[in-house]
C-alpha positions in Angstrom: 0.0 0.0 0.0 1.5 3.5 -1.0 0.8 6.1 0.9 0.3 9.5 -0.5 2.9 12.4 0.2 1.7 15.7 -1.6 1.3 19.4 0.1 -1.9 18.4 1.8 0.6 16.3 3.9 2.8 18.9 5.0 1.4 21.0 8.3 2.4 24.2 9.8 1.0 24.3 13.5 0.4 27.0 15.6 2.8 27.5 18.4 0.7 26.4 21.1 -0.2 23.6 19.4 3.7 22.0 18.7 4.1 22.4 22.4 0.5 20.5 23.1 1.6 17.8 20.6 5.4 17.8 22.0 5.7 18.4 25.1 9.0 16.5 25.9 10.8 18.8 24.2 9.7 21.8 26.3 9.3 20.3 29.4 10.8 16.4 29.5 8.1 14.1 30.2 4.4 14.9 31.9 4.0 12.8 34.7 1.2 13.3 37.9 3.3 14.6 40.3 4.8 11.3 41.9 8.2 12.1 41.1 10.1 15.7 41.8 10.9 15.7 37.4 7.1 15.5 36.5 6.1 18.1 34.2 3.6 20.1 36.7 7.0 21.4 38.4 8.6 21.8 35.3 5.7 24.5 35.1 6.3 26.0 38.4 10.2 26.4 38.0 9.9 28.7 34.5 7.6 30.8 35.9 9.9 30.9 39.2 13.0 31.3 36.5 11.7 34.3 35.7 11.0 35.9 38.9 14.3 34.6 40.3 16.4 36.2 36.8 14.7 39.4 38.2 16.2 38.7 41.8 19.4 38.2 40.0 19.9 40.9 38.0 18.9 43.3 41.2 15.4 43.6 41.3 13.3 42.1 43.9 13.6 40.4 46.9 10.8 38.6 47.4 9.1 36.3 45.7 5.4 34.5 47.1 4.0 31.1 45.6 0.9 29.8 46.4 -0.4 26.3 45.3 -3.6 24.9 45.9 -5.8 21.9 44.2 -7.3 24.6 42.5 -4.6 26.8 40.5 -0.6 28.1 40.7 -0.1 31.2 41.5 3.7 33.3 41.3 4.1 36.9 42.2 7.5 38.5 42.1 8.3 42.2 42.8 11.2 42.4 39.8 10.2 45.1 37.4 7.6 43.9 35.6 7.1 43.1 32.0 7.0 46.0 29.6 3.1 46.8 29.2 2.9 46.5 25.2 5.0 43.0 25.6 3.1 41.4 28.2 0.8 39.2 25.5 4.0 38.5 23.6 6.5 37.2 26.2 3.2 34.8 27.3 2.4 33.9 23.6 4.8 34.7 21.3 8.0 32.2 20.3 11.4 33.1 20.7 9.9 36.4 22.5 12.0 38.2 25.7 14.2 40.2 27.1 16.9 37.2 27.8 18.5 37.6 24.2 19.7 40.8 25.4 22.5 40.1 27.5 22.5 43.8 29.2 19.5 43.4 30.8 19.7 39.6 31.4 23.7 38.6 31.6 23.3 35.5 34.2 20.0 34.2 33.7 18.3 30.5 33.4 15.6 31.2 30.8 17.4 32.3 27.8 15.0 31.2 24.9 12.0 32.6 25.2 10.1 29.0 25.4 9.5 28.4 29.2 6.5 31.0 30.1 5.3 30.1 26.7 5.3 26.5 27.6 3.2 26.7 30.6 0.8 28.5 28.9 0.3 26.2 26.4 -0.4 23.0 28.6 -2.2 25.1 30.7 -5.9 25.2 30.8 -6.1 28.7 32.2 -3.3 30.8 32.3 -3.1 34.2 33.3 -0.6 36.4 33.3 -0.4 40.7 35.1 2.1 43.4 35.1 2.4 46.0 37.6 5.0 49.0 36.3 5.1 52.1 37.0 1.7 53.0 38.9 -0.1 51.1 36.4 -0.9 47.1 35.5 -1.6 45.2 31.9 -3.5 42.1 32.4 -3.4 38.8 30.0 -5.5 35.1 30.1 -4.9 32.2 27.9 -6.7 28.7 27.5 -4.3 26.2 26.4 -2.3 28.6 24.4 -4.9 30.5 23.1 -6.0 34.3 24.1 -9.3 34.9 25.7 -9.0 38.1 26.9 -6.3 40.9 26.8 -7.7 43.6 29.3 -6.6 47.1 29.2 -3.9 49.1 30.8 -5.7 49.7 33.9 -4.1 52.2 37.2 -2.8 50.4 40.1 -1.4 50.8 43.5 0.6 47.8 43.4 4.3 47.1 43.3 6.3 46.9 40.3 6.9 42.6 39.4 4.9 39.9 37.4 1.9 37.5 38.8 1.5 34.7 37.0 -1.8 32.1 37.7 -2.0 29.3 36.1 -4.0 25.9 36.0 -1.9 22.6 34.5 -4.0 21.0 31.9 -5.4 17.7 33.7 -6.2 16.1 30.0 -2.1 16.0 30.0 -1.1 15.9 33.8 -3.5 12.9 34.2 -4.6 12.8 37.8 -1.8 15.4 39.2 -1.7 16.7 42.7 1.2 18.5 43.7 3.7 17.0 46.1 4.7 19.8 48.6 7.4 18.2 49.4 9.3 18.2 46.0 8.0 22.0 45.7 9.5 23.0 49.4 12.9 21.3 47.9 13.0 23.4 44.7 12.1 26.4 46.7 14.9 25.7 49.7 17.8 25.4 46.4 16.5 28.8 45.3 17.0 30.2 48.3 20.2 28.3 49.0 21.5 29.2 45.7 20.9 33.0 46.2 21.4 34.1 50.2 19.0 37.1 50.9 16.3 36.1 48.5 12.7 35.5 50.5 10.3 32.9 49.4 6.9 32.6 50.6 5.4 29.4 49.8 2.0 29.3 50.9 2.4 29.4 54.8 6.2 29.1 55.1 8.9 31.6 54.2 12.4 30.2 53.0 15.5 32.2 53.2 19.2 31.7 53.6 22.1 33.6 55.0 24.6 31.1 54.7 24.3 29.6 51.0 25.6 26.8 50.5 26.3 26.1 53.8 23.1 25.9 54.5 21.9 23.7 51.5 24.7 21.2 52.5 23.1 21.4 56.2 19.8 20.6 54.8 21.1 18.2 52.7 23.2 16.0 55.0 21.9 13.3 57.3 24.9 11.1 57.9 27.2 12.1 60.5 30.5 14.0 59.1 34.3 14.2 59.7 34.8 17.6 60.1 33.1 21.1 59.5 31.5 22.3 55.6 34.6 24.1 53.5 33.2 26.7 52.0 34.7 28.6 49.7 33.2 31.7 47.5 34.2 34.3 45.0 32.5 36.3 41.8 31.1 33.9 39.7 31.4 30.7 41.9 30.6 29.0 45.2 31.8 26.0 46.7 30.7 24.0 50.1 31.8 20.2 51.0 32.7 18.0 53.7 33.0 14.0 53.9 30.1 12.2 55.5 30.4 8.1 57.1 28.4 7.3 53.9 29.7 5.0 50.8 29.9 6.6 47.2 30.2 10.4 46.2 27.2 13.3 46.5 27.1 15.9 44.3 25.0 18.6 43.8 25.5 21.1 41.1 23.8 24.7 40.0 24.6 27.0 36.8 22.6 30.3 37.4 20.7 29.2 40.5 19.2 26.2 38.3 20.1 22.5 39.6 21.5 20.3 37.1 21.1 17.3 38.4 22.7 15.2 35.8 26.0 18.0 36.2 27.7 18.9 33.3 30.9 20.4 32.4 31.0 22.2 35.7 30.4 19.3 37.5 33.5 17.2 35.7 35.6 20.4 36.2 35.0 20.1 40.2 36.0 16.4 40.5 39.1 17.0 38.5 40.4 19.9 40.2 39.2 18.8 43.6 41.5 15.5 42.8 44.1 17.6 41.6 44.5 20.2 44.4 44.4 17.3 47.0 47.3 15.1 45.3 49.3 18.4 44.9 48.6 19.5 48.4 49.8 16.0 50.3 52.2 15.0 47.1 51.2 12.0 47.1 49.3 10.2 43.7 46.4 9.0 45.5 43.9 7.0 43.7 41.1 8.8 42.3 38.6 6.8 44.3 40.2 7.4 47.5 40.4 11.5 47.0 36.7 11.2 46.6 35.3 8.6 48.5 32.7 9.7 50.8 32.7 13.4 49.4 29.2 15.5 49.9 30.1 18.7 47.6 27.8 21.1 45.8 29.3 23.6 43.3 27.4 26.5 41.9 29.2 29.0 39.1 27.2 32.1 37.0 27.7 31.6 33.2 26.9 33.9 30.6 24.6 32.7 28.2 24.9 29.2 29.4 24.6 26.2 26.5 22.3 23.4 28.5 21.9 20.0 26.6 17.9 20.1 27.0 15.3 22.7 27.5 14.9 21.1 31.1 18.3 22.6 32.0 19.3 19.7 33.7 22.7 19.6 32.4 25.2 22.0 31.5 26.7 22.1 27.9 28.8 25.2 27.7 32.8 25.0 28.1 33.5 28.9 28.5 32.3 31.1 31.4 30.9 33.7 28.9 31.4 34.2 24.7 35.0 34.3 24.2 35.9 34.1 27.5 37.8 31.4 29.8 36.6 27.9 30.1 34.6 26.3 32.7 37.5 23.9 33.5 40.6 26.5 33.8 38.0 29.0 36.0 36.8 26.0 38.5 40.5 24.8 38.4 41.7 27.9 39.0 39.2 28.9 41.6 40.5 25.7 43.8 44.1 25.3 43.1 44.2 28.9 44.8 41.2 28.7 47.3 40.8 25.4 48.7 45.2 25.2 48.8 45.1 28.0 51.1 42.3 27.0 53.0 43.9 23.6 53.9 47.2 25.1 55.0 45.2 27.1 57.2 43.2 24.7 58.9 45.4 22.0 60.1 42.6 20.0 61.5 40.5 19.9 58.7 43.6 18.6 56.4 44.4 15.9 58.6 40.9 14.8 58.6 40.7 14.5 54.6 44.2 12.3 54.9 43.1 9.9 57.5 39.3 9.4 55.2 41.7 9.0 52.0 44.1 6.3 53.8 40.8 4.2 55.2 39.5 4.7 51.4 43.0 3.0 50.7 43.0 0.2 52.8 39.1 -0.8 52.4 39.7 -0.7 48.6 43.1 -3.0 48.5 41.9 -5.5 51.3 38.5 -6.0 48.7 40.5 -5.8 45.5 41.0 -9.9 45.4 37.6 -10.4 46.2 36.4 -8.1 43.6 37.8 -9.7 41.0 36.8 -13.4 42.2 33.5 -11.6 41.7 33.8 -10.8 38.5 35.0 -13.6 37.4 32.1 -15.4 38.6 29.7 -13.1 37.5 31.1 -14.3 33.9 30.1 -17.5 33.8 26.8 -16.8 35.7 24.5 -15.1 32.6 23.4 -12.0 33.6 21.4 -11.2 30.8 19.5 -14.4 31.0 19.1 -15.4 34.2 19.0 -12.4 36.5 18.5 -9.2 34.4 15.9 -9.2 31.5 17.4 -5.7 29.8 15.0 -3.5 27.4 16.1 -2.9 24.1 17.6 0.7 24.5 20.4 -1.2 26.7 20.2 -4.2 25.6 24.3 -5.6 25.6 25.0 -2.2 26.6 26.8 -0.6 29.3 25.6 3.3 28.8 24.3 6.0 31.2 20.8 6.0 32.1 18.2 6.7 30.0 15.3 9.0 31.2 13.0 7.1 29.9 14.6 3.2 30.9 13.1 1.7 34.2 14.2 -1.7 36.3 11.8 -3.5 38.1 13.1 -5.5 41.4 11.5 -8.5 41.5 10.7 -11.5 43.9 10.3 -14.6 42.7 9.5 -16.5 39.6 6.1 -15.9 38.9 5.8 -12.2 40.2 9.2 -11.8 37.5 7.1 -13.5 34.9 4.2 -11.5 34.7 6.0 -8.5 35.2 8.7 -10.0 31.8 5.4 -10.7 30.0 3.5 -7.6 30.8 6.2 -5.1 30.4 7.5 -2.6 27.2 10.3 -4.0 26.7 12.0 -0.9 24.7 12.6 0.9 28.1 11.7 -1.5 31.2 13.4 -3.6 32.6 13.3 -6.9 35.3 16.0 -8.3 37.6 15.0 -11.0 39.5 15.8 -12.1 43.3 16.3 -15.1 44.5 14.8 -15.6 48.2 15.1 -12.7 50.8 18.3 -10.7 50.3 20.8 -10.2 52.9 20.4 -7.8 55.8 23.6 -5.3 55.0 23.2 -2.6 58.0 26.5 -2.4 59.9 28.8 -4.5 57.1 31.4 -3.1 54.8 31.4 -2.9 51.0 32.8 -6.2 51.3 29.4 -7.8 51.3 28.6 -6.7 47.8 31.5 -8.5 46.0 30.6 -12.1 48.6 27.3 -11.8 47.9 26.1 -13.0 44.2 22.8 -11.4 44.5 24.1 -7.9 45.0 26.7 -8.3 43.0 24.6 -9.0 40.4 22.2 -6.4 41.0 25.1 -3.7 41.5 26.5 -5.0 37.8 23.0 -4.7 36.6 22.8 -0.9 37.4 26.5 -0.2 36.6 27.0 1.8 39.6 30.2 0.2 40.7 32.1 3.3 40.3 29.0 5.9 41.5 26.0 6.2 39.9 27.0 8.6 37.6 26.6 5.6 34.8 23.7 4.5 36.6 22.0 3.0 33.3 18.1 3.3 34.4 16.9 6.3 35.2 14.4 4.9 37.3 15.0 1.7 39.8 11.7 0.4 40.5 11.2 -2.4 44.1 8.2 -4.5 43.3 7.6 -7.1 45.8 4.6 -8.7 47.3 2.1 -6.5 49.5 2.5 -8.9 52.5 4.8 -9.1 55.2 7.5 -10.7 52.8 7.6 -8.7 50.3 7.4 -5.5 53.0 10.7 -7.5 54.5 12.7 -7.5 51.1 11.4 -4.0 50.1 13.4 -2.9 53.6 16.6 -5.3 53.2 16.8 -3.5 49.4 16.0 0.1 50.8 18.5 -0.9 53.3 21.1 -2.0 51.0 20.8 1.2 48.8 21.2 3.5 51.9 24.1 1.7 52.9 26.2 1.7 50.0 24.7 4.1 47.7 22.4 6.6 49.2 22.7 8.8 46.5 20.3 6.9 44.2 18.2 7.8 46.7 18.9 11.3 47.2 18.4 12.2 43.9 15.2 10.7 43.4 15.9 7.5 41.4 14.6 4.6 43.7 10.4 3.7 43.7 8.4 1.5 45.2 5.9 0.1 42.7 2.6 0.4 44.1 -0.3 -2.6 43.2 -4.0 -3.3 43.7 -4.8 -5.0 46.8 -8.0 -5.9 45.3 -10.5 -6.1 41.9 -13.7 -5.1 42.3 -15.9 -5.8 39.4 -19.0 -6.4 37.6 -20.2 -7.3 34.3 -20.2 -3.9 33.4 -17.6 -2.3 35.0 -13.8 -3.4 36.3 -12.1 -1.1 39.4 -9.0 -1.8 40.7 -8.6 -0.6 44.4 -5.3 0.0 46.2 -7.0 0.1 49.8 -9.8 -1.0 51.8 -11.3 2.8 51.9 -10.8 2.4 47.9 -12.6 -1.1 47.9 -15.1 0.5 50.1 -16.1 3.1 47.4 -15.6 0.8 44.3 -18.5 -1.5 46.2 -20.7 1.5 46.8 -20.2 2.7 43.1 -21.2 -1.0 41.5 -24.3 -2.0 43.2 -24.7 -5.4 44.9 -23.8 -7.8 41.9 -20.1 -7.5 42.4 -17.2 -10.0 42.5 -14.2 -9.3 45.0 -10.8 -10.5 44.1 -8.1 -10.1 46.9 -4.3 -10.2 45.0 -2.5 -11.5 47.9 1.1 -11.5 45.6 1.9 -9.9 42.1 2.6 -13.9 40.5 -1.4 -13.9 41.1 -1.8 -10.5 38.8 -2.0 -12.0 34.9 0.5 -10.4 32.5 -2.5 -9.0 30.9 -3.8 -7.1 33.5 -0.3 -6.1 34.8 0.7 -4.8 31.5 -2.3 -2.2 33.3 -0.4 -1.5 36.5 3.3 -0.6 34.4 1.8 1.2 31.8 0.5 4.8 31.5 -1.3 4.1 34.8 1.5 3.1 36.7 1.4 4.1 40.5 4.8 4.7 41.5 5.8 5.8 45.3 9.3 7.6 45.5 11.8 6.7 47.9 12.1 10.0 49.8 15.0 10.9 52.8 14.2 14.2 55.0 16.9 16.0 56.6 15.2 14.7 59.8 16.2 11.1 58.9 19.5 10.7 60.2 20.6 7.1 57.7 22.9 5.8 60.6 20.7 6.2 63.7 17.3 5.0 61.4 19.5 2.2 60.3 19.9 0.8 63.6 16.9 1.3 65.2 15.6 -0.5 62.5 17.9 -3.0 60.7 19.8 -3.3 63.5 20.0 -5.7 67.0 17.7 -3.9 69.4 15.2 -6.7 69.0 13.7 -5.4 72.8 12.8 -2.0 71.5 12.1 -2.7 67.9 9.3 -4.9 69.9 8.2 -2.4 71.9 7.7 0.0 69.9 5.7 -2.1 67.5 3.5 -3.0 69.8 2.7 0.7 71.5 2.3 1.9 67.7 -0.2 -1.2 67.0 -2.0 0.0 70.6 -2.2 3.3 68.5 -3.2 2.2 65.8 -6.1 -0.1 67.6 -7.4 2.8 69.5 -7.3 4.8 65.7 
């Protein structure tokens, strides 16, 4: 069959519509709000971009948010869009004041898409400017202009409010986490000391910088007190916690790029360099960093990021025609962190004794690692433990946004998932029996044991996670107490060795009916008794009841249900309040007595509930 290809085939869309049609190129994927890279914050943070370019370039201190279930709601106190541009900048490509680097020289948003982009998936979107004594007021559905009031007087401050209302035919079933919101909001603030944020009922602001992010940030205990080191252009704050594996945390223009960049790689390399120079000696990489919690900010002019997300920096030069990334950051440290060390004895002494423990862990597992190895050889990986999706398939290659891998328990629960998955970007690796309980042992455990060092080659995080080749790492286990018992021995395992696939928001817990509740009319999955409750109400009397008591009982058709567009993922979240060690061994650890009692006084609570 030919298919015809003539000038009726060829399409010109509006603006609004390419970004309606496309959205992962404006704004990655969409999501529902489970996880902190949904597209509803995507929204948020180019409205808050703006606003905080303001802040940047000198104007404004203050910037309010408010979210509800209802609508989004920004109001800065920069200087406000120009009145005769305020429709453009809203609804007109390639539109703003960003391409001319007088008036924005260090901003985030430089292509004129973001504000545009909101208003596009937006189903009301509605945007004001106060300037000058007097305001100009904008609204938008989905793209399109429903009313452009006039300029009007007002007593308000100068600045930009922006409402808006994500598009639930797109965001299906959002809700806003607060959580991932409060998180965004605290790195502006850390990013940017003296900026105030009001978000809803709390105000954010910093004094400290990154000093304080790191603070916020850190839950392990550390060896010694935050470095921090500052100049124009560039700010630096790390410390070593008891942790395994490195934490990073990088920003370019207050925006976090959370898969780093050049600025990122510069860091590491100077940071190793300095060191080595400093105690000349030619310490293994690994060692220098092992354990490292560091988060590096620099201000580039007209930076080059590798997607309209920002999440990673491109550009090699601090400005056009100016000096690269890597001499400035190398620079900055061979100078500032050299001086600071000779200055504080303490602290230097510290970072050789954590080097020379790195030194001796890593040579006393060094046989053992390769015994590993050499047995993972001849066990198959990609046959008998790890089912890979075609984008990795035979690959070792950093992760892909879009790749997932399920955790698995069991044969049947691995089959259904196998049979019910997409196999281009998901996925399964496949226990055997309950893992092993690794609070309190070294990173000896992961090269004895087969099952993790499997699981570790799986994910190609041997070296860090910066490889890490899923971008997702999904634990789906039963929803009874053996499945709840390996979901804590994995979660436990990941927080003892790498806690930074935690941190930055790769580690899920796949959620699954408990029950099916159905007629010959209608089928409802439920994921809870309240759930069940409201499914029986809504079909009447003739209804059948199916309880799932493990995810082998789930037919690959229906599962195909649960990991598809409708998949119910819970993220894997640690608070600054949850200190890893001291959680650890209250609850991993060998206080059986009090582990007992207090899950008996929290069942008495939970009786009189």
């Amino acid at each position: 069959m030919s298919v015809k290809y003539s000038e009726d085939t060829i399409k010109t869309l509006e603006w609004q519509e390419h970004i309606r049609q496309r959205p992962g190129m404006y704004i990655g994927k969409l999501g529902n709000g489970e996880t902190p890279d949904d597209g509803i914050y995507v929204l948020l943070k180019e409205v808050m971009d703006n606003s905080l370019d303001e802040y940047m370039m000198g104007f404004g201190k203050e910037i309010k948010v408010e979210v509800t279930d209802e609508f989004v709601k920004v109001r800065d106190y920069g200087r406000g869009i120009p009145l005769g541009k305020v429709k453009d900048v809203a609804s007109k490509m390639n539109t703003g004041a960003k391409y001319d680097s007088t008036v924005f020289k260090k901003s985030v948003g430089l292509n004129g898409v973001g504000i545009k982009a909101v208003n596009a998936l937006s189903t009301k979107f509605k945007i004001t400017a106060f300037r000058e004594g007097e305001k100009k007021v904008v609204e938008f559905e989905k793209g399109i202009l429903t009313n452009e009031h006039p300029v009007e007087q007002s007593d308000e401050k100068n600045g930009t409010e922006t409402i808006f209302i994500p598009d639930e035919s797109l965001f299906l079933n959002y809700k806003f986490r607060y959580v991932y919101i409060e998180q965004m909001i605290k790195n502006y603030v850390f990013l940017n000391a003296g900026l105030k944020i009001k978000f809803n009922k709390q105000t954010f602001f910093s004094k400290d910088g990154l000093i304080d992010f790191l603070n916020d940030k850190i839950s392990t205990d550390i060896h010694y007190p935050i470095v921090h080191l500052k100049a124009d252009d560039i700010e630096i704050a790390f410390t070593h916690g008891v942790q395994y594996g490195e934490e990073y945390y990088s920003f370019v223009n207050g925006q976090y790029t959370i898969q780093g960049g050049s600025h990122l790689q510069a860091f590491k390399e100077a940071y190793v360099k300095v060191i080595r120079d400093f105690y000349k000696k030619e310490f293994h990489v690994s060692d220098i960093r092992s354990s490292i919690i560091a988060a590096v900010s620099i201000k580039v002019e007209e930076p080059v990021f590798e997607s309209q997300t920002k999440t990673r920096l491109g550009s090699k030069e601090m400005s056009p025609n100016g000096v690269s990334v890597r001499n400035f950051i190398m620079d900055f440290l061979g100078k500032y962190l050299d001086d600071y060390l000779h200055k504080h004895e303490d602290t230097a002494n510290n970072i050789y004794r954590i080097i020379q423990d790195s030194e001796k862990e890593r040579k006393a597992i060094s046989s053992i690692k390769k015994i590993a190895k050499q047995r993972s050889k001849k066990v198959s990986l990609h046959n008998k433990k790890l089912r890979d999706c075609d984008i990795h398939y035979n690959t070792i290659s950093k992760n892909n946004e879009e790749s997932t891998l399920f955790i698995t328990e069991g044969d049947s629960a691995s089959g259904s998932i196998t049979k019910s998955r997409d196999v281009n970007t998901q996925a399964v690796f496949s226990l055997r029996g309950k893992p092993l309980n690794t609070f309190g042992l070294t990173k000896k455990v992961i090269y004895e044991n087969e099952e993790f060092n499997l699981l570790q080659a799986a994910l190609n995080i041997e070296e860090g996670i910066e490889n890490l080749r899923y971008n997702k790492v999904v634990i789906a286990t039963d929803a009874d107490v053996d499945g709840m018992h390996i979901r804590l021995l994995l979660i436990t395992f990941f927080l003892n060795f790498f806690p930074d696939l935690i941190k930055q928001g790769h580690l899920h817990v796949l959620q699954t009916p408990l029950f099916r509740v159905r007629n010959k009319q209608k089928t409802i999955y439920c994921y809870s008794e309240h759930e069940k409750d409201v499914a029986i109400a809504e079909l009447g009397k003739t209804h059948e009841i199916t309880r799932f008591k493990g995810l082998g009982e789930i037919s690959p058709g229906e599962f195909k249900y649960f990991i598809g567009d409708n998949i119910r993922l819970e993220p894997v979240i640690l608070n600054k309040e949850d200190s890893v060690n001291k959680m650890l061994d209250f609850y991993m650890g060998k206080n059986t007595p009090q582990r007992q009692d207090f899950i008996i006084e929290n069942l008495r609570v939970e009786e009189e509930y």
